[in-house]
N, C-alpha and C positions, 0 to 999 in steps of 0.2 A: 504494500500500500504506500502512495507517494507522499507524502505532506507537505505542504507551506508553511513554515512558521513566520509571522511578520512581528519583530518584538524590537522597540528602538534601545531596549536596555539588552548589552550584548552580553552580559555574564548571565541574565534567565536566558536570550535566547540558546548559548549554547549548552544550560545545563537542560534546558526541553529537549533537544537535537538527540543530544547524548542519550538523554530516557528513552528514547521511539525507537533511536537506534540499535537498542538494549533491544528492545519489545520488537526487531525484527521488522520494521520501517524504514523506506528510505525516505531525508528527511534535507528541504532546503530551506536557507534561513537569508531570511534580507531584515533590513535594519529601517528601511521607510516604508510610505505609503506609495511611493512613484514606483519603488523599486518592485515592490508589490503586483502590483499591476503588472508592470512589464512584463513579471516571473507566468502570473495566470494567464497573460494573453499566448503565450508562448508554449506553455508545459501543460500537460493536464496533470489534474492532482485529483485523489478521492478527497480529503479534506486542506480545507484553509483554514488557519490559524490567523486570527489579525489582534492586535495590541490596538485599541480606541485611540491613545493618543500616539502618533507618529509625526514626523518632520515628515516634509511632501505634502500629502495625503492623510489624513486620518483614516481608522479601519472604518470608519463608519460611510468616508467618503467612498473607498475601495469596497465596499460592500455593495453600495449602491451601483456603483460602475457594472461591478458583479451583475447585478440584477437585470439592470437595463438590457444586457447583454443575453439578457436568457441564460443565464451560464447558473448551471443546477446545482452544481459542488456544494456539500456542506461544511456550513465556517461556523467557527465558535468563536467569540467573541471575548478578548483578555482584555480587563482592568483592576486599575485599582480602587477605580470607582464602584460602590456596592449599591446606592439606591436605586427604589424602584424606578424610577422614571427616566434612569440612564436604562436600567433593562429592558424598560419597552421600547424607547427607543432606537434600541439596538434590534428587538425581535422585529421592530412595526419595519424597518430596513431590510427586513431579510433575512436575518441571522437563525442557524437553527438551533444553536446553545448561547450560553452567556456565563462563562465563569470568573468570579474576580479574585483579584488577589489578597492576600497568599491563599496559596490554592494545596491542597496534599498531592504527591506527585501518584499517587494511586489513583487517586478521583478524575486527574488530568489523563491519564492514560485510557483508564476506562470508559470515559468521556468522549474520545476520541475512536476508538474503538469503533463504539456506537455507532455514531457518527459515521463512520468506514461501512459500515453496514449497509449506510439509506445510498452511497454513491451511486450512480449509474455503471460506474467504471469499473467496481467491488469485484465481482465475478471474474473480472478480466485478470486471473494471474497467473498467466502464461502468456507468453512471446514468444513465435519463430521468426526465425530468420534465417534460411540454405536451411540444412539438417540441423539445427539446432535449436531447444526447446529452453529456454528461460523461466524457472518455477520460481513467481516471485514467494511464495508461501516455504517451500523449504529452503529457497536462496541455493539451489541447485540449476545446473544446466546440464542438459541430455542429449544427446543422440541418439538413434534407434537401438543403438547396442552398449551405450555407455554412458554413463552420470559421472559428476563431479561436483564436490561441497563449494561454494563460492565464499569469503568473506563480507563482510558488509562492505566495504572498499571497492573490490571486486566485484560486488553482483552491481552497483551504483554505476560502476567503469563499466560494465558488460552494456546495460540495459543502458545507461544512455547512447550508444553504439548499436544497438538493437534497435530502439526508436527512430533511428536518426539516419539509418543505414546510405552510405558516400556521399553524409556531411561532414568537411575537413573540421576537426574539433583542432582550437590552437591549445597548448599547454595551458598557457595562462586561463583558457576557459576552462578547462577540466579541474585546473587545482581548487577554481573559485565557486564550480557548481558542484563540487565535492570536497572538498575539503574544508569551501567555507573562507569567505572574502576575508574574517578574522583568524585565522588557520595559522599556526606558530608552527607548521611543517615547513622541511625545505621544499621547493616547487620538483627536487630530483625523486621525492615518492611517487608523482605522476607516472615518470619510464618504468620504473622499478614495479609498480602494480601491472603495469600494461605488459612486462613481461612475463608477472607471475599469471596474467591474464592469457594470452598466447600459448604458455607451457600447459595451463589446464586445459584450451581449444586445441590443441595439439594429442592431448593425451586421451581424449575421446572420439578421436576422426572427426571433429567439424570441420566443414567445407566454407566457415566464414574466416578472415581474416583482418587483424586490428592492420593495418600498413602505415608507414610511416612514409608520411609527407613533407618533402625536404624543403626548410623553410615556411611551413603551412603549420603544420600538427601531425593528427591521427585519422584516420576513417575506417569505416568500417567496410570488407564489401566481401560479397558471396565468390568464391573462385569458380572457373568454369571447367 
């Protein structure tokens, strides 16, 4: 399941990231309201996450954007605001949860969960691409005759590449839609995953292949 987190305080957002990605979630995290938007127009998600107040955009504004657009995804709605009339206002917007802060990280989970339930997209957890099957539920990939356990790193590196199948990804976009625009990694875990990625496409006859693109990035494409 994909998530959105929109939280303009970066130490919740990355301890949320961390919790989902615990809970076997792949999990993106932006810091405004602009950036926000940009992320949903672009990626589909089963859930959004929005923080009320944001630089940009508020989530309330991004909600509505949401709406306008027909765009069905379920978002819960983070403040630190608790009265009622911030909560309706949030529901009367769209929103299909509302929880404020401080929140327990059980209830947050849980919550969310749920929420992954009502998406349109829920069902959908598998990807092919050539011989190769992507199970976003056990974070395995297969081929007719052979499976392999993926990483959380590694199934994020896969499936973005699955999705996206001979669009040049440049490094700097990879470390930042995975690792996270706040990421204290060096940017050289990007090759290093992409090899540990390869060695496991390798090790079960897929017929796709990550190739690198000199001066460009990475892509993904089916051999013939």
């Amino acid at each position: 399941m994909r998530i959105l987190i929109a939280e303009d305080e970066t130490a919740i957002a990355k301890a949320l990231k961390l919790m989902l990605e615990k809970a076997k979630f792949t999990v993106d995290i932006v810091h405004n309201g602009t950036q926000a938007w940009e992320y949903i127009r672009l990626s589909p998600y089963d859930v959004v996450v929005l923080d009320i107040m944001m630089p940009g955009m508020s989530g309330l504004e991004v909600l509505s954007l949401m709406r306008e657009e027909h765009m069905t995804v379920p978002v819960m709605l983070l403040t630190a605001k608790s009265e009622v009339e911030d909560r309706v206002a949030g529901l009367e917007a769209g929103a299909d949860d509302y929880l404020a802060k401080p929140f327990a990280t059980s209830e947050f989970i849980a919550r969310v969960k749920a929420l992954g339930r009502r998406s349109d997209s829920y069902t959908d957890l598998t990807k092919e691409l050539g011989n190769i099957v992507l199970d976003s539920n056990r974070y395995r990939v297969s081929t007719g005759s052979a499976d392999v356990e993926l990483t959380n790193k590694e199934f994020q590196l896969l499936e973005l590449f699955v999705m996206h199948p001979g669009f040049v990804f440049s490094t700097e976009h990879i470390m930042d839609k995975i690792w996270g625009v706040d990421s204290n990694s060096n940017i050289d875990v990007v090759w290093t995953h992409i090899g540990f990625v390869r060695k496991k496409l390798r090790s079960i006859g897929a017929d796709v292949e990550i190739k690198t693109i000199r001066g460009a990035g990475y892509s993904m494409e089916v051999m013939s």
